[in-house]
Structures are given as structure tokens and as C-alpha cells.
N, C-alpha and C positions, 0 to 999 in steps of 0.2 A: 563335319557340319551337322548339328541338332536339325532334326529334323521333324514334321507334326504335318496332318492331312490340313490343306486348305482349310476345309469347314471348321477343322478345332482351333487354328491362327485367328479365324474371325472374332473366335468367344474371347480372345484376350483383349480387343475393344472393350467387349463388356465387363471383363477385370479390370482395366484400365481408369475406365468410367466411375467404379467404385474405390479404386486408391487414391482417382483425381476429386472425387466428395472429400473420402476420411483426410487427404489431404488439405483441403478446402476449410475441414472442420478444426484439423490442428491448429492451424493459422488462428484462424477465428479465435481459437482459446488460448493460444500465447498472447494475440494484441485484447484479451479480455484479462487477463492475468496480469498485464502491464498496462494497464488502463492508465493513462499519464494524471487525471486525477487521483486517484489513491495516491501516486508520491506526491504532488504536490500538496495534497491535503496532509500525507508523514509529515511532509517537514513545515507547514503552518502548522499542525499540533505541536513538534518539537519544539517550534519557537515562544506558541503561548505556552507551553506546559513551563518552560524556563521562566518567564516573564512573571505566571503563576506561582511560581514555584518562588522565585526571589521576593513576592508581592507578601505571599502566607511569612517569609523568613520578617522581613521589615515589619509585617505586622506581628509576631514573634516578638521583638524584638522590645517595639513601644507597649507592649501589653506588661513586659519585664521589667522596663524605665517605667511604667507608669507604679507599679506595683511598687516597686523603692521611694518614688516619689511619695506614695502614700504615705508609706511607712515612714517618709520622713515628716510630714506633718504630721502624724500621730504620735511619734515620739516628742515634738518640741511640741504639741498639746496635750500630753501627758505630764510633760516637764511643768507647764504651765497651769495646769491645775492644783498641781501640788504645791507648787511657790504661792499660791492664790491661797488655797485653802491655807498654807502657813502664815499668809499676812492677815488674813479675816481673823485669825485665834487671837489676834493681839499679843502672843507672846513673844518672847525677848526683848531685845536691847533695842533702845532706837534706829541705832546706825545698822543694826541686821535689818532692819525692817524699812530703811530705806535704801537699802544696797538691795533689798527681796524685788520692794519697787521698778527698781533699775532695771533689774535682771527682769521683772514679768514685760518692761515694755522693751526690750531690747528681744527678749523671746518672742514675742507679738508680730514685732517686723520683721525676724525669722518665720516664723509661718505663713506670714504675709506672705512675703519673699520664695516661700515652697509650696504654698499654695497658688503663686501665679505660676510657677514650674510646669504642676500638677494640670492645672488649666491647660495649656501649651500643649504638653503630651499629651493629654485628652483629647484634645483639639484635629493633635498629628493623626492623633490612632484611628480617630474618625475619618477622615482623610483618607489614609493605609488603609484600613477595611473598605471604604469604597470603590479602593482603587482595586483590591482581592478580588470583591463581588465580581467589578465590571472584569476583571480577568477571568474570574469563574465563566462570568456568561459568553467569554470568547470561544474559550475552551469546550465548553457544554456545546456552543452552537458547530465548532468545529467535528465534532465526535458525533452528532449529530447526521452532520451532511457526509462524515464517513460512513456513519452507518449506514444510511440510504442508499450512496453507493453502494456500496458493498452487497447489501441485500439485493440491488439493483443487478451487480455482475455476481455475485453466486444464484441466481435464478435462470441468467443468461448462460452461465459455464454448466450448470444443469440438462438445459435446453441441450445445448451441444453434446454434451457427454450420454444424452441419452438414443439421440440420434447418431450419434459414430459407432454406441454398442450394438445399436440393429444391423448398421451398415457391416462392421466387422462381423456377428454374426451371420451373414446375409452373402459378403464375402467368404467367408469359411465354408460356406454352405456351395457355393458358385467354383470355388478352386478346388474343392475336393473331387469334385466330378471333371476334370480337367486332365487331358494327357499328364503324367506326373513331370518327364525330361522337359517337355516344353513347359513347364508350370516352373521348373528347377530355373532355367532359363531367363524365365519371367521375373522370378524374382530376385536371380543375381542383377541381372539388368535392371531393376525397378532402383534396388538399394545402393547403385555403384550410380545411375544418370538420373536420378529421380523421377525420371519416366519411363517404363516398364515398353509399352507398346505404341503405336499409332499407323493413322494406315499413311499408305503411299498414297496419294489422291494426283492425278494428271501432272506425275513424274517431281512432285513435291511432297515431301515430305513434312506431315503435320506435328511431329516433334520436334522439330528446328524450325520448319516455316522456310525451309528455304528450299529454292528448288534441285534437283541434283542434276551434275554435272553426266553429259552424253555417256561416261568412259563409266561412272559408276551406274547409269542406268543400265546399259547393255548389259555391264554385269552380274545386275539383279534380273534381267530379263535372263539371262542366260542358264540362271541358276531354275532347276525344278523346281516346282509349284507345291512338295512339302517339305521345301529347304527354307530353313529359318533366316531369315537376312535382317538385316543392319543396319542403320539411318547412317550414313558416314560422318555426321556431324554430331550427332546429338548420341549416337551411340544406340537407343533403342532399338525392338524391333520394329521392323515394318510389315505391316501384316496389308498381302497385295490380292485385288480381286480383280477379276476379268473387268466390272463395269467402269473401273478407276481408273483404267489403264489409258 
């Protein structure tokens, strides 16, 4: 049986104390690390960024329909200039130049005809960019209140991590001067129950909370006063003083 003077079992309260903070602190900074807003706000971004993202393609898309449409009234007003400017010279033959006629008002109500096109997809595209913008501004405002958070829990995960380094520090400082076997002890037991030590207070034990049974009292009573003993439930040790008893 591991064995340590009364008075050195008591300082492992005070290691105790300080694994049950940095322990205290970890917590703290996994449910700050998983803060349920940051994913909820992942996946509102991922959904406008898609919405976004399909909004820029459709307006894409009518910037490219309108562009052809242009191009198509400029070529049959191109066409139509030059039939014009052939009918004003008054050259040729009569029936050329009444078939020219034909063809400029027959070309006329083609441009007509692509000029309300052109209108239409004008129309649309106007339309589609506003619909971009107001998705822009979804997105903006969402990247927005991530970052807020965010700056909000990396200030927070600061906090913590600069107070765990003193602790740790603080503790290194506190287990160095510590019987070494009993300290070996401590911290098989700390890393195997997650509680390292606690005292026995009026035959209950404060790692479990529960009280111990006659047959393992006596047997802690029975055991010397620098023999290491053991929570029978919780596994820890128990570190026992005259005034507890």
C-alpha cells in the first residue's frame, strides 16, 4: 500500500482544487468552441451563399440573353439602314425598289418584334439584380453577426486560456514540492476517475457523495494514518483527518 505523512495527504485537497478549476476551465472552452450559434449561423450562410450563388448565375445568365438580344436589333437595324439608304438613291428597277419597300417594313416589325425582346429581358435582369443585391445583403448581414460572435467567443476562449496557463503554471509550481510516490498516485488516480483526491468528511465520502458502508469504514479506520486509502466507489483517494472523523 502507497504510503505519505497525514499532513502531505492534506495538500492533495489543494492539488485537487486546482485540477477541479483547469477542469472547470476545459468545459468552459469546449461548450465555447461549440457555441450552438456559430453552426447555426454555418449553415444559414451555406444556404444564402447557394441562393447567392444561383442569384449572380440567373443574373449571369440574362446579362448574356440580353447581349444577343441587342445584337439582334443591331443587326436587322443595320440591315435596315442599308435597304433605306438603297431606296433614297432611286436606283434600279421599279419592282427592286418595291420588293426594297417590303423588305424595310417587313424588317421594321422584326426589330419591333426584338426590340420588345430586348425590353422583357431588360426588365428580367432588373428584376434578377435586385433579387442578387437583396441576397447580397442577407449574406453580408449573416457574416456580419458571425463575426461578432466569433470576436465575441475568441475574447472569451482568451479569457480562459489565459487563466488555465497560471493555473497550470501555479499547479506545477504546487506538485513539484509534493511527496513524488504520492503525487505518482495522484495522478494515476486523477487520469483513470477524474477525480484525483477528496476528503472523507463524517464517514462520506466527497467523491462519490455517498456515504460508506460500516465494513469499509472500519477498514479505513483500521488502516495507519500514512496509508493511502480509496473511495470504494468513486475510486479516488480519500484523504482523512482527526476533525472529519
Amino acid at each position: 500500500m502507497a504510503k505519505a505523512a497525514p499532513a502531505e495527504q492534506l495538500k492533495l485537497l489543494d492539488l485537487q482544487g486546482l485540477d477541479a478549476r483547469l477542469r472547470s476551465l476545459a468545459n468552459r472552452r469546449r461548450l465555447l468552441e461549440n457555441d450552438p450559434r456559430i453552426k447555426d449561423l454555418e449553415a444559414a450562410l451555406s444556404v444564402a451563399n447557394g441562393e447567392l450563388g444561383s442569384a449572380k448565375v440567373a443574373v449571369h445568365d440574362a446579362e448574356a440573353e440580353l447581349k444577343r438580344a441587342e445584337a439582334d436589333v443591331e443587326q436587322v437595324a443595320s440591315r435596315i439602314e442599308r435597304d433605306e439608304a438603297k431606296l433614297n438613291s432611286g436606283t434600279g428597277l421599279s419592282k427592286d425598289l418595291v420588293a426594297l419597300q417590303k423588305d424595310i417594313a417587313s424588317l421594321n416589325k422584326r426589330r419591333s418584334d426584338l426590340e420588345d425582346v430586348e425590353l422583357e429581358v431588360l426588365e428580367r435582369l432588373d428584376s434578377l439584380r435586385a433579387r442578387q443585391a437583396k441576397q447580397q445583403a442577407i449574406v453580408d448581414d449573416i457574416q456580419g453577426s458571425f463575426g461578432s460572435i466569433r470576436a465575441e467567443l475568441d475574447a472569451a476562449l482568451a479569457e480562459v486560456e489565459a487563466e488555465a496557463g497560471g493555473l497550470r503554471t501555479q499547479r506545477a509550481e504546487f506538485a513539484a514540492a509534493l511527496d513524488a510516490g504520492m503525487l505518482a498516485v495522484y495522478e494515476k488516480t486523477l487520469a483513470k476517475r477524474g477525480v484525483g483526491a477528496a476528503r472523507l468528511f463524517h464517514g462520506t465520502s466527497e467523491a462519490s457523495g455517498m456515504k460508506l458502508s460500516p465494513g469499509d469504514l472500519a477498514e479505513i479506520k483500521a488502516a495507519s494514518a500514512d496509508d493511502i486509502v480509496f473511495c470504494p466507489d468513486s475510486g479516488a483517494i480519500l484523504v482523512r483527518s482527526d476533525e472529519w472523523a
